[in-house]
Z-matrix of the N, CA and C atoms (Angstrom, degrees):
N
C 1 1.429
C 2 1.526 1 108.96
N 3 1.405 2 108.07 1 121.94
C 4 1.537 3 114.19 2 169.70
C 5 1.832 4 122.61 3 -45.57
N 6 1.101 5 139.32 4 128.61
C 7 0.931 6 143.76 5 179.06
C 8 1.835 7 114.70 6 -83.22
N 9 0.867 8 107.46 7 126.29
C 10 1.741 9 107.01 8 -178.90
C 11 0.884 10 112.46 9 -108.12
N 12 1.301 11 130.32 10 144.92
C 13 1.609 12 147.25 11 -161.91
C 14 0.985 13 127.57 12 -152.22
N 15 1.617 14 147.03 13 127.17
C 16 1.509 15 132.62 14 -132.45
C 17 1.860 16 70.39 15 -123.37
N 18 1.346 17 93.41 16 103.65
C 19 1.666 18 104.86 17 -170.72
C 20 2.128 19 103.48 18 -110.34
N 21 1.353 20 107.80 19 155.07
C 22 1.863 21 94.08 20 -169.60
C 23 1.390 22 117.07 21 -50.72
N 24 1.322 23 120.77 22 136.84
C 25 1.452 24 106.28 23 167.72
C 26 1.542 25 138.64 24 -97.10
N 27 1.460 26 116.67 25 -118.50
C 28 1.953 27 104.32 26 163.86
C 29 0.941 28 80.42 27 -154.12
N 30 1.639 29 113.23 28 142.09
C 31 1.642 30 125.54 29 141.48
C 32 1.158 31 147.61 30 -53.29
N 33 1.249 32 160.49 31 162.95
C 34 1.004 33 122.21 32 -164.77
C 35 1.415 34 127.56 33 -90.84
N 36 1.920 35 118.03 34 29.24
C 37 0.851 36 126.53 35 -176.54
C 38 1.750 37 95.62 36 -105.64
N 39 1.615 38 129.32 37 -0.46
C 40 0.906 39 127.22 38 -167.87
C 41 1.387 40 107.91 39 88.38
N 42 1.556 41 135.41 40 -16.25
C 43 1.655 42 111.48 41 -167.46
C 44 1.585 43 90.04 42 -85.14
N 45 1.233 44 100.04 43 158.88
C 46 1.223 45 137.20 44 -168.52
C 47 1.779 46 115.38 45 -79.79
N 48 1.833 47 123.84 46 98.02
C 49 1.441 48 90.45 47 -141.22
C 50 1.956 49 80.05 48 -118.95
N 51 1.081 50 140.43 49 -161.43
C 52 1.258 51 143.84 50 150.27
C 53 1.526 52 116.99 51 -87.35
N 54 1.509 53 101.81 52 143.71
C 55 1.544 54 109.10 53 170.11
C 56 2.058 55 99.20 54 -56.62
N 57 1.630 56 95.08 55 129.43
C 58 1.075 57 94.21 56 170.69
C 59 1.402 58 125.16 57 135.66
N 60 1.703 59 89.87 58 -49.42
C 61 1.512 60 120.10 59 178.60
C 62 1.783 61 98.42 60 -78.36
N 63 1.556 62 112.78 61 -26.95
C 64 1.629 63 91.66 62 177.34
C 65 1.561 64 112.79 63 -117.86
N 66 1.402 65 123.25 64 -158.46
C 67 1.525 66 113.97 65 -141.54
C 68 1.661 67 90.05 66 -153.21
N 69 1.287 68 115.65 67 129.42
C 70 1.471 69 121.46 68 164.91
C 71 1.425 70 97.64 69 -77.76
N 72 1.609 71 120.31 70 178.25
C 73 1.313 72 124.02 71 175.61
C 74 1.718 73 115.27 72 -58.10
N 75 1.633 74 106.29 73 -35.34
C 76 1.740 75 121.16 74 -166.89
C 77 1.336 76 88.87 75 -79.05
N 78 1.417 77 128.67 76 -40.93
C 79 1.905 78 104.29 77 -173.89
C 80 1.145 79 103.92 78 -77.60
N 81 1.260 80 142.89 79 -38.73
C 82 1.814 81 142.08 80 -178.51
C 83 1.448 82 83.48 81 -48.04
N 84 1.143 83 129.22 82 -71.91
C 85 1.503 84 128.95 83 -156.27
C 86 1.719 85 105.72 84 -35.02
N 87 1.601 86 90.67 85 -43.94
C 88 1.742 87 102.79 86 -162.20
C 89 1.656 88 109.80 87 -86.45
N 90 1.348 89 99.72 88 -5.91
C 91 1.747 90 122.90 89 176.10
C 92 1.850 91 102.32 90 64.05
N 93 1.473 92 105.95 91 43.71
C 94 1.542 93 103.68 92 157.61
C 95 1.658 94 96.66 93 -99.80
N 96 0.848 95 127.22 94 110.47
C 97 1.393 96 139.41 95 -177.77
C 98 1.594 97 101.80 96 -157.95
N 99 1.652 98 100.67 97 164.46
C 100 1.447 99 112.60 98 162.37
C 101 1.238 100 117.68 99 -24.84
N 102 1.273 101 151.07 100 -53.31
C 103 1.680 102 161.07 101 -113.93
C 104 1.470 103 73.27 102 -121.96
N 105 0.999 104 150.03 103 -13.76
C 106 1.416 105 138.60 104 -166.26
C 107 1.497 106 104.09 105 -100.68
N 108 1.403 107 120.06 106 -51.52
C 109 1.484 108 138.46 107 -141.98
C 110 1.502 109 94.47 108 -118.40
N 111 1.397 110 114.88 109 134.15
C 112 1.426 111 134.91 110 -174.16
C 113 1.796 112 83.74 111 -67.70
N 114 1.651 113 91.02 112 137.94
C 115 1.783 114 100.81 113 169.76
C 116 1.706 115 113.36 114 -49.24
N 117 1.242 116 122.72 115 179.40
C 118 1.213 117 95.99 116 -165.33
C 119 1.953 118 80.71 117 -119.58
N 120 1.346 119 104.74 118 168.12
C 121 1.692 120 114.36 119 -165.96
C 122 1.657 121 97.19 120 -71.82
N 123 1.143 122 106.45 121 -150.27
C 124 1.199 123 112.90 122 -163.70
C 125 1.673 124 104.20 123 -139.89
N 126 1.270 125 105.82 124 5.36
C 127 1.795 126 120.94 125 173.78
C 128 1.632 127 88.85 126 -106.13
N 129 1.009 128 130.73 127 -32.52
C 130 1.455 129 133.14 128 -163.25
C 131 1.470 130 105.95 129 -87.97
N 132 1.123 131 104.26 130 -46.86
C 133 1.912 132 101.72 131 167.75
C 134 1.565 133 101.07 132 -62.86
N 135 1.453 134 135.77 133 -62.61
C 136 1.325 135 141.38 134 171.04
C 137 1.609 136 106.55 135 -20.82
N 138 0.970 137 120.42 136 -65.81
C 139 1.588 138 142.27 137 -147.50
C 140 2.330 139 81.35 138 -83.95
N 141 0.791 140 124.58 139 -45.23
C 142 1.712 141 136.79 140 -164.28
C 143 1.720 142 76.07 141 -79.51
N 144 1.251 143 132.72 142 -60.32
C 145 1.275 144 108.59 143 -155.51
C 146 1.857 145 110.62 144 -68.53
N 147 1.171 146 110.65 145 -20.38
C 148 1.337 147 103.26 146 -157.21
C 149 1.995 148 94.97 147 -94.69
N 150 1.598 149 100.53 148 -24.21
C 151 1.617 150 100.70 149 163.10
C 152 1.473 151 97.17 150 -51.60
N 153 1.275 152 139.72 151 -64.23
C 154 1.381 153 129.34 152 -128.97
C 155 1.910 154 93.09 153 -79.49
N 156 1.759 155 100.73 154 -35.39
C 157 1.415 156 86.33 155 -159.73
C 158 1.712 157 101.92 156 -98.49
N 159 1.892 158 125.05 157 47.10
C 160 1.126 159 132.26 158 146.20
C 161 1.498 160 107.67 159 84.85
N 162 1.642 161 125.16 160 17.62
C 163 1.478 162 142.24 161 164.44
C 164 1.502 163 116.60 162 -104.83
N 165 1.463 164 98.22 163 54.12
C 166 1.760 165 126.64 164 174.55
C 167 1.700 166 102.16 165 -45.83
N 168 1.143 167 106.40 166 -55.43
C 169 1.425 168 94.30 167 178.58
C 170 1.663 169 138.72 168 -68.28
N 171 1.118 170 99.09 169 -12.31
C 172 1.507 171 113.71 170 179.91
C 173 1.664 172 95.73 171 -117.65
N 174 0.895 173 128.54 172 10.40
C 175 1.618 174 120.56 173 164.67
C 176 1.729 175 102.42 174 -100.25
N 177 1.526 176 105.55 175 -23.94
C 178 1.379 177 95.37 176 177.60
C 179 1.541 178 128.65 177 -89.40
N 180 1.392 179 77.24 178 -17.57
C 181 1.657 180 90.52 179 172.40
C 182 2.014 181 109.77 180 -53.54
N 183 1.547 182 92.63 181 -43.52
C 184 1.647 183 95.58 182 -164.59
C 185 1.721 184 106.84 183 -81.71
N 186 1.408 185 105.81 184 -36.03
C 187 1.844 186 120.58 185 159.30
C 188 1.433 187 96.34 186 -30.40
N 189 1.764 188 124.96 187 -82.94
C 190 1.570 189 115.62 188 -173.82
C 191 0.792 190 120.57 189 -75.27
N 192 1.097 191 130.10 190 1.35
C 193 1.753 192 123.05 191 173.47
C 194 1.845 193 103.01 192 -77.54
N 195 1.321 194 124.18 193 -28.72
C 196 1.645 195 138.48 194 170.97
C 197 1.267 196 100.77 195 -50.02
N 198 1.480 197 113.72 196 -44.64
C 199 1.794 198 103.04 197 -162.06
C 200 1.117 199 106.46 198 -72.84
N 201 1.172 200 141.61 199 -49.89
C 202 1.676 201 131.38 200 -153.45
C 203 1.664 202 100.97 201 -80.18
N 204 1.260 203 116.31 202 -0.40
C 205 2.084 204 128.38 203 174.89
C 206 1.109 205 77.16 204 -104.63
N 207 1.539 206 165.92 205 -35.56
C 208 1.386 207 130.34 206 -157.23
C 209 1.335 208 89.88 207 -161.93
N 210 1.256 209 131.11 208 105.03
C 211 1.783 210 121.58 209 -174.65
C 212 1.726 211 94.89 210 -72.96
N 213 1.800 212 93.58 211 -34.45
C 214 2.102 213 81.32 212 -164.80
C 215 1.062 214 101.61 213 -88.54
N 216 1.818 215 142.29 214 73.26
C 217 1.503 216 160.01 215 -146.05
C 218 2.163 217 84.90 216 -138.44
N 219 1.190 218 87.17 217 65.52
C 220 1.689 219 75.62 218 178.43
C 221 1.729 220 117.11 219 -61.45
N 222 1.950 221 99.63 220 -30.21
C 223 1.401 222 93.21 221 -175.53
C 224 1.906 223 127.44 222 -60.38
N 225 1.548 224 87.37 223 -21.71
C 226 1.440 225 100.82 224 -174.89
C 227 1.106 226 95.62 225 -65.41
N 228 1.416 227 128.82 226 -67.27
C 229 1.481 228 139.62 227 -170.62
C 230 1.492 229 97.77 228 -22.26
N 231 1.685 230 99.33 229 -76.19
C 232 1.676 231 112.07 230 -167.09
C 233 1.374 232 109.37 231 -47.67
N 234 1.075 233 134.93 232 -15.88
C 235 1.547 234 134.59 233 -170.15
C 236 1.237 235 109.17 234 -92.73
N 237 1.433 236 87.85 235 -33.61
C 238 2.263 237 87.46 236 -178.07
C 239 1.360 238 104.77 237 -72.54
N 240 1.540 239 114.24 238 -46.97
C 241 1.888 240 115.82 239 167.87
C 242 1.042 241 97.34 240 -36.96
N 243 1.389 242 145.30 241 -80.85
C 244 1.558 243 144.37 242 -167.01
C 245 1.457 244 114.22 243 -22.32
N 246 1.242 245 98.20 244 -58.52
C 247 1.768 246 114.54 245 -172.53
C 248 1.176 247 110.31 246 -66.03
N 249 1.647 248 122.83 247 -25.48
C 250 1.259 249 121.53 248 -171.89
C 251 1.561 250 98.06 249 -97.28
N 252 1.422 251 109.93 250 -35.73
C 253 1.743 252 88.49 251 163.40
C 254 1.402 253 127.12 252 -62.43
N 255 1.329 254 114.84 253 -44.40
C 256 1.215 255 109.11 254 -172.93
C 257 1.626 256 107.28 255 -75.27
N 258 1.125 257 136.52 256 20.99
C 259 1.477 258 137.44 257 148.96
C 260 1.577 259 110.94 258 -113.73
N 261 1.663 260 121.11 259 18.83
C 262 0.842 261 115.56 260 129.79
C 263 2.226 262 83.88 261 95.76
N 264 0.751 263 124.74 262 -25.61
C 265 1.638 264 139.29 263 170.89
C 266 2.040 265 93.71 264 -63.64
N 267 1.143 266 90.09 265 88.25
C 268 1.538 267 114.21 266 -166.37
C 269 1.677 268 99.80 267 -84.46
N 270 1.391 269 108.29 268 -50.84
C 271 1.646 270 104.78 269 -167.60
C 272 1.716 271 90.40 270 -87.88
N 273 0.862 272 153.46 271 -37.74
C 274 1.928 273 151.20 272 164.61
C 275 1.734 274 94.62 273 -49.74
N 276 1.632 275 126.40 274 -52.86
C 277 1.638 276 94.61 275 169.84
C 278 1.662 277 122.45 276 -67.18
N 279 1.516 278 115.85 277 -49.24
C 280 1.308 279 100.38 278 170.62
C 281 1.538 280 135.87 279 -42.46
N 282 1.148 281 106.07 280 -15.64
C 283 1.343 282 106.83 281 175.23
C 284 1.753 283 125.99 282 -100.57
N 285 1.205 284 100.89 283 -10.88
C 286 1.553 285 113.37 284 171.73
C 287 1.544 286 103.22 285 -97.53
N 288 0.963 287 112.44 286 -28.60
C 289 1.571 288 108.81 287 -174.62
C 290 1.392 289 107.19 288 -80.49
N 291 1.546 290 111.45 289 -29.53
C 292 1.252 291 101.65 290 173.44
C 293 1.585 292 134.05 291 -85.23
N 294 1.423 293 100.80 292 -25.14
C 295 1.609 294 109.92 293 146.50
C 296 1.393 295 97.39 294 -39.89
N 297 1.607 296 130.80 295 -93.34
C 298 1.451 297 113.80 296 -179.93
C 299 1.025 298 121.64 297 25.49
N 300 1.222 299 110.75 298 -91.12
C 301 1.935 300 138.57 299 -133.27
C 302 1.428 301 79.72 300 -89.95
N 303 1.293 302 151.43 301 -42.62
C 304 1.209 303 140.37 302 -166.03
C 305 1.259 304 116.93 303 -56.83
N 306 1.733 305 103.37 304 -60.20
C 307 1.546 306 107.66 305 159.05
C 308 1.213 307 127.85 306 -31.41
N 309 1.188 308 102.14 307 -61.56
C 310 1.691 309 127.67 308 -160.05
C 311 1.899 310 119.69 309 -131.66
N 312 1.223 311 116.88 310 83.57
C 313 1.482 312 118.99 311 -152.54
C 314 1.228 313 103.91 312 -96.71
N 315 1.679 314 130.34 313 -12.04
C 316 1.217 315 126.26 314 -179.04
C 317 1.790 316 111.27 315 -92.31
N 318 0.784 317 101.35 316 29.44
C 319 1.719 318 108.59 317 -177.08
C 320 1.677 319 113.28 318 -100.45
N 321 1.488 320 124.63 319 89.00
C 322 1.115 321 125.27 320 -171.16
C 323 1.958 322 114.21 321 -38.02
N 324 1.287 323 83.31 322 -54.89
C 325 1.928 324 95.21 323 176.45
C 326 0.901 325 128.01 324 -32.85
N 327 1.367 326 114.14 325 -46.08
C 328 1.866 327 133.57 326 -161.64
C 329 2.131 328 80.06 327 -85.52
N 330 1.047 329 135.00 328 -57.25
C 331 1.169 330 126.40 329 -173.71
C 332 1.394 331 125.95 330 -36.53
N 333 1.425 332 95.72 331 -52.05
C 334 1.978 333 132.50 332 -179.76
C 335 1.362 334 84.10 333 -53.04
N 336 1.365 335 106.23 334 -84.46
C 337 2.073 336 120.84 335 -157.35
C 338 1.668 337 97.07 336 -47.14
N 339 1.598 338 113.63 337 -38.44
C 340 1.446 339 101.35 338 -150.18
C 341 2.112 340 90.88 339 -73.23
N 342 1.497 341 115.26 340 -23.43
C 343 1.502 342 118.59 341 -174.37
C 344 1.488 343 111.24 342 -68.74
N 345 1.456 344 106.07 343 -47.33
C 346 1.282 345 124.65 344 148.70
C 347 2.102 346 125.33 345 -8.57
N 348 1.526 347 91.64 346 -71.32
C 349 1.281 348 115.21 347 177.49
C 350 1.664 349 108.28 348 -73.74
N 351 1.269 350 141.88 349 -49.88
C 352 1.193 351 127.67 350 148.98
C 353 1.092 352 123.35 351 -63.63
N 354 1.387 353 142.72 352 17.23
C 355 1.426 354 142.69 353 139.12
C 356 1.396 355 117.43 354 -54.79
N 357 1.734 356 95.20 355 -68.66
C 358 1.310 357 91.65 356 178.54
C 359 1.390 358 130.41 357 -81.71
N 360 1.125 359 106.12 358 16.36
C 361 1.629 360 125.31 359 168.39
C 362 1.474 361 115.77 360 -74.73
N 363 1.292 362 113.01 361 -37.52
C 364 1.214 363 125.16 362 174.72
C 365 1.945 364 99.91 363 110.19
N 366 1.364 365 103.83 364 14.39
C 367 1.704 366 94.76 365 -169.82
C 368 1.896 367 107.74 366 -100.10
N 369 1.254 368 111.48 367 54.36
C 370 1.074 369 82.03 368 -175.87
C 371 1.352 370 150.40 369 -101.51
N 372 1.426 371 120.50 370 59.37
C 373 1.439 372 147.60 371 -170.88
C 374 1.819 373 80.11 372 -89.13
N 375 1.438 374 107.71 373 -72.11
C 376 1.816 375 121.19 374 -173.24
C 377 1.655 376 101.89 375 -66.90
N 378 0.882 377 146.98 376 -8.93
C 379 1.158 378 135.05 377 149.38
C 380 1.534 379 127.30 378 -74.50
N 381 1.406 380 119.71 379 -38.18
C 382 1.056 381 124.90 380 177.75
C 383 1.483 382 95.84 381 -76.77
N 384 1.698 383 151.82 382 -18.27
C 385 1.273 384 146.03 383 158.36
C 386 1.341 385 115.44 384 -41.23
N 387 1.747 386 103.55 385 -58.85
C 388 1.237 387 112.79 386 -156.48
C 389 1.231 388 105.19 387 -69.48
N 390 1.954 389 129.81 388 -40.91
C 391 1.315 390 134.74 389 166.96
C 392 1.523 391 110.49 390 -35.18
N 393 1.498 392 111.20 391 -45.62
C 394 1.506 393 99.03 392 -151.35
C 395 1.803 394 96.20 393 -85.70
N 396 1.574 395 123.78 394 -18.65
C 397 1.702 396 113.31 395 172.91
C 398 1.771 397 93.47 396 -85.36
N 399 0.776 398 145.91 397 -18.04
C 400 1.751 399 117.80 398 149.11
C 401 1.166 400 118.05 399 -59.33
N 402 1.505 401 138.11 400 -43.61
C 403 1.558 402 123.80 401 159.44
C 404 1.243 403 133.27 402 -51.22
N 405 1.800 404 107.90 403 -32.16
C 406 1.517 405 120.72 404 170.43
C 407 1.490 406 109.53 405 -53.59
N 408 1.436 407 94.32 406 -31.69
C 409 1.892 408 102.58 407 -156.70
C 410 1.844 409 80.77 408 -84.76
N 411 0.893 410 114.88 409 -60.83
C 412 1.556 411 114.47 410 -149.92
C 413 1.670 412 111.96 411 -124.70
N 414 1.464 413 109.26 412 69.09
C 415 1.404 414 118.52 413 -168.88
C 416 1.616 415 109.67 414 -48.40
N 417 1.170 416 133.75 415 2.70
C 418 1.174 417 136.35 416 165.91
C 419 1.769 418 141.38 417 -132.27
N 420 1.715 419 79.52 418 29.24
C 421 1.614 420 110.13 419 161.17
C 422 1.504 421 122.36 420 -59.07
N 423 1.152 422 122.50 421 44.63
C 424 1.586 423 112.14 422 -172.78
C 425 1.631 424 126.11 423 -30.09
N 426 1.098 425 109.76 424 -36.22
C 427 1.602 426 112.47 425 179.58
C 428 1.202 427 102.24 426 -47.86
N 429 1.629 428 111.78 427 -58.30
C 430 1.542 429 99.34 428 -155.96
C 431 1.506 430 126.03 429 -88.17
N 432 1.289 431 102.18 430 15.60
C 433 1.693 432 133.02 431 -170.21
C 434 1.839 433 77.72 432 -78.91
N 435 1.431 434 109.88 433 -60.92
C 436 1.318 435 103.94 434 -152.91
C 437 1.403 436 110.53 435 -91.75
N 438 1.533 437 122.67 436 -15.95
C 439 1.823 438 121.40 437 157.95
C 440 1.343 439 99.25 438 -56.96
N 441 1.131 440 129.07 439 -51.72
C 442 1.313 441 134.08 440 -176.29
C 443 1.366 442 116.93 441 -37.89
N 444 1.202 443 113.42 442 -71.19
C 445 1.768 444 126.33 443 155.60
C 446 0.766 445 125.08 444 -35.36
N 447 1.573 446 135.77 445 -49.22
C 448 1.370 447 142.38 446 140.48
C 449 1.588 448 122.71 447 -9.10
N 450 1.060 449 102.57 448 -59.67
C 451 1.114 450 113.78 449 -176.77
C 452 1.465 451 131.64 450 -87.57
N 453 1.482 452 94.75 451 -47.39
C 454 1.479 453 104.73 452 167.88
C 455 1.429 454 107.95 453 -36.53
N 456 1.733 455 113.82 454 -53.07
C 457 1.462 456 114.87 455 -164.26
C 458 1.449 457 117.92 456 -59.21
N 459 1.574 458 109.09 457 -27.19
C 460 1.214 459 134.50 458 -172.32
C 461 1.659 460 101.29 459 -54.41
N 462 1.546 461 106.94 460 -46.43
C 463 1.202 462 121.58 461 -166.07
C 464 1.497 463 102.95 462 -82.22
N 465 1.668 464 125.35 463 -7.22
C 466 1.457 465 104.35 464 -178.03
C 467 1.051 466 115.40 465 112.57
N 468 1.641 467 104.85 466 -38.10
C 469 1.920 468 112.38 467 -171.59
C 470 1.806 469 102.48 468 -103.81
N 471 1.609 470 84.02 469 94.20
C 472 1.710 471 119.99 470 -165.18
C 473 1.708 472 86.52 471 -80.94
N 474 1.077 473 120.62 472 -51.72
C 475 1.840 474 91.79 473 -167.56
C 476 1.726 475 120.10 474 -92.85
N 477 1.719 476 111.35 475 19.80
C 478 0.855 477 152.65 476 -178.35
C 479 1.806 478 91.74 477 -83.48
N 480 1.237 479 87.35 478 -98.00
C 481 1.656 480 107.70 479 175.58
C 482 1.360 481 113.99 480 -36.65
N 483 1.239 482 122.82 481 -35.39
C 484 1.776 483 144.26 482 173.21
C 485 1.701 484 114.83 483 -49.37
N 486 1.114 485 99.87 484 -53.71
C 487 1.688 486 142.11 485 158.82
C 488 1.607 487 103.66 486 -42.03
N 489 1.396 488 110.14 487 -75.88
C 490 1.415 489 100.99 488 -162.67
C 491 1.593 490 111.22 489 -83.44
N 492 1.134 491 128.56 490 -19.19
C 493 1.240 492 142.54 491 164.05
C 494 1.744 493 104.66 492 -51.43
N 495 1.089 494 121.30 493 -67.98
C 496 1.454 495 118.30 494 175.58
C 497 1.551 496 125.82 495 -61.58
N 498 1.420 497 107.81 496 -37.20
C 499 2.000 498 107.09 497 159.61
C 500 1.760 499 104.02 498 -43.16
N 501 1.820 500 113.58 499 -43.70
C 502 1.121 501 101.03 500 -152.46
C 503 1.492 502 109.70 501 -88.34
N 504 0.965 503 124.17 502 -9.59
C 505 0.998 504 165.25 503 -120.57
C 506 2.282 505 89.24 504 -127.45
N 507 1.156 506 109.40 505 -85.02
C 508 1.723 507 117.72 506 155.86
C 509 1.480 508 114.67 507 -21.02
N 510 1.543 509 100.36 508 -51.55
C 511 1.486 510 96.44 509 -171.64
C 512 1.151 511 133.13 510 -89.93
N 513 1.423 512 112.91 511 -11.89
C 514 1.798 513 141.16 512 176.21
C 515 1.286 514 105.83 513 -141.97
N 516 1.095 515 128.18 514 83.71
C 517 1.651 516 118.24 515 179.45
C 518 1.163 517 113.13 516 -74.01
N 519 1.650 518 127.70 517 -14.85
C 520 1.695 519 129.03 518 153.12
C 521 1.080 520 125.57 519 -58.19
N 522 1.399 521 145.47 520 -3.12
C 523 1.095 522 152.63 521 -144.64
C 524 1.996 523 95.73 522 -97.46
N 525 1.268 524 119.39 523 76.50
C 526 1.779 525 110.72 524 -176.43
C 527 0.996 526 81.08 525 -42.25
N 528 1.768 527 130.61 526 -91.74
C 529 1.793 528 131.16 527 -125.59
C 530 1.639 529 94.84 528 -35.69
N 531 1.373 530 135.37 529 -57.96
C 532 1.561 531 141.91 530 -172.51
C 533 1.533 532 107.06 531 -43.61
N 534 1.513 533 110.26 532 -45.31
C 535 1.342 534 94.38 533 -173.07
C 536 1.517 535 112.14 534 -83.04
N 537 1.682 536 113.30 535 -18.04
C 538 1.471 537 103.77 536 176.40
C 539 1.802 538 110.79 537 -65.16
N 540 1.445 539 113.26 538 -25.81
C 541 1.577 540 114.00 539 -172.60
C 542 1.497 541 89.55 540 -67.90
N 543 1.283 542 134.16 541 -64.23
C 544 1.378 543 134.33 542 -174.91
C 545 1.286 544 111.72 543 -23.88
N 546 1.273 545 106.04 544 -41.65
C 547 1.498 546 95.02 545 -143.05
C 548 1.956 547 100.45 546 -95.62
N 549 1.598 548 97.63 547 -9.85
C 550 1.574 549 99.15 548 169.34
C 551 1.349 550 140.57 549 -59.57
N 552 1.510 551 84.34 550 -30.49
C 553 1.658 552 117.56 551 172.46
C 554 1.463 553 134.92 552 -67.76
């Protein structure tokens, strides 16, 4: 099973921005948006571009080089979790990601990634937590409707998982991976 990851995206000018820095319609509503969150530096976009284009190791280099200029740099944090998930170092992301959220707890992403990281930990009682305060945060997170499900099912609690599969399911009805969880259930 593919792993999903609320990884940086582009604006619609194309620059290259971090999860975090932008806003679905439900977080504007909730005013986690830009106007909230210090612009982001210009080592941090650097360090986001070379995440996106698969130079994990030299994006992390510039990720920790942020902390000791800004220890409360949650985005850096969250980015190094990324890197450590996506090399698969599951308990090293849970633990940077959760620095994260400490800093900064209203950030749907860091929730997702941090459920993410106890997924592939194998924990998923605390993964299916962390999914469901990214939905708290952002009732129209589809991803994590359906990690959520994922997991839930994992856990047994089939009309649980049934549940979050179909929210996600409401909100992107293109979404295959959603309809394959659906259809396990």
């Amino acid at each position: 099973m593919k792993k999903t990851a609320h990884i940086p995206q582009s604006t619609q000018s194309g620059e290259k921005v971090p999860a975090g820095y932008t806003s679905t319609p439900q977080t504007s509503k909730k005013g986690f948006n830009a106007k909230n969150v210090a612009p982001p530096s210009e080592r941090l976009l650097r360090a986001v571009s070379l995440h996106q284009s698969g130079k994990l190791d030299e994006a992390s280099v510039i990720y920790r080089s942020l902390i000791p200029i800004k220890p409360d740099n949650s985005h850096a944090l969250h980015y190094l979790g990324l890197i450590a998930l996506q090399k698969n170092s599951f308990q090293d992301a849970v633990s940077l990601i959760r620095r994260a959220i400490k800093l900064e707890n209203q950030v749907p992403a860091f929730h997702f990634n941090l459920g993410n990281a106890y997924r592939g930990a194998g924990r998923f009682d605390s993964a299916a937590s962390a999914f469901q305060e990214a939905v708290r945060l952002d009732p129209l997170f589809h991803p994590a409707y359906t990690n959520m499900g994922y997991v839930l099912h994992k856990l047994g609690r089939l009309s649980e998982a049934e549940s979050n599969f179909r929210n996600a399911v409401a909100l992107n009805a293109d979404i295959t991976r959603t309809h394959s969880g659906l259809g396990r259930v």
